[in-house]
Each structure stands twice: as C-alpha cells, then as structure tokens.
C-alpha positions as a printed Julia matrix, in Angstrom:
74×3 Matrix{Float64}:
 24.06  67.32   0.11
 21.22  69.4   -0.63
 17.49  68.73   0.52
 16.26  67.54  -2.58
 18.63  64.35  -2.06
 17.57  62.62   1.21
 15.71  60.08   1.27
 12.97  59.47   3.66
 13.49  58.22   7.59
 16.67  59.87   7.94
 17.76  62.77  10.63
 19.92  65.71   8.77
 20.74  69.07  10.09
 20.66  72.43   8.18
 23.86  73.63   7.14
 23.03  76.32   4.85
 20.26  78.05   3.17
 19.56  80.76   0.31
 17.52  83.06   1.65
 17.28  84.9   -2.04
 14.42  81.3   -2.64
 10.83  83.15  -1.34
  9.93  80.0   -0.39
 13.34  79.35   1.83
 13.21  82.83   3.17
  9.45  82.23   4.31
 10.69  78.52   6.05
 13.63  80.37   7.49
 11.16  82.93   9.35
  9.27  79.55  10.35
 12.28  78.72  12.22
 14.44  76.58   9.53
 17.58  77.95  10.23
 21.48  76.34   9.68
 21.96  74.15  12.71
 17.98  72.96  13.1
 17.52  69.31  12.75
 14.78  68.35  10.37
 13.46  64.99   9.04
 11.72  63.92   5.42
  8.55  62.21   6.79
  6.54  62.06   3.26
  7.44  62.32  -0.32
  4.8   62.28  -2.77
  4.05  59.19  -5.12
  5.78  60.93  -8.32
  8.55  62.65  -5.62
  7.36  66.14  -6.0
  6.1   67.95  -3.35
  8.12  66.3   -0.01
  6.79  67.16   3.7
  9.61  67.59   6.56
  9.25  67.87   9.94
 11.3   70.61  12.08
 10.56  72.33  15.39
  7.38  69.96  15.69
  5.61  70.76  12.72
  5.06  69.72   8.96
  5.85  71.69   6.22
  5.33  70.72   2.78
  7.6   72.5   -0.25
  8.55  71.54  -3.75
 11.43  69.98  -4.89
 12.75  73.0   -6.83
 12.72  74.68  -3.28
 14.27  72.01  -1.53
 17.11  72.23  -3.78
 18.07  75.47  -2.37
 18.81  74.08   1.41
 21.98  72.09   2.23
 22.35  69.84   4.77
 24.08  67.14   6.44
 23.46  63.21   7.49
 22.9   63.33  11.24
C-alpha cells in the first residue's frame, strides 16, 4: 500500500521509497528510510497536504509525494 492510502491513527512501517521524488529524497535524508515506523497524525480538511510523524517529529508533504512511499500495516 502506498502512503497516500492510510488512513489516520494507524502504525505502518516503510517498505520502500523512490528516492528519484525531491521531496522523498529530502524525507529520506530526514531519516525516513525502509524499515522506520511512521504514523498519519493529520490530514487536511480537503485530504491534501497530510502530516506524519517518524523519529519524533512532524513532517508535512503532499499527497502527490506520499504516493511515492510504500508501506505496510503494522
């Protein structure tokens, strides 16, 4: 499943990413990397942008982006 399809209060863990998405490569320097456990804690009202949480901080990206991470139900 990719990021762009979880829904909010759930745990998931990074399987893979595409580093060739700026905005993925710049969240994989941040520390997302496959393994990582993250969590959707806010999704704006219209869905687009979404905030998750991972290595104790908040980042906020855009759905396009989020469609380039795959992960897995925890």
């Amino acid at each position: 499943m990719r990021l762009d399809q979880i829904k909010k209060d759930g745990r998931f863990r990074v399987k893979a990413l595409d580093c060739d998405n700026e905005c993925i490569a710049r969240l994989m320097y941040m520390g997302l990397l496959p393994g990582q456990e993250i969590r959707l804690v806010h999704e704006a009202p219209l869905g687009d942008p979404i905030a998750i949480e991972f290595n104790g901080c908040q980042m906020s990206l855009r759905i396009a982006d989020a469609a380039f991470v795959e992960v897995e139900s925890l």
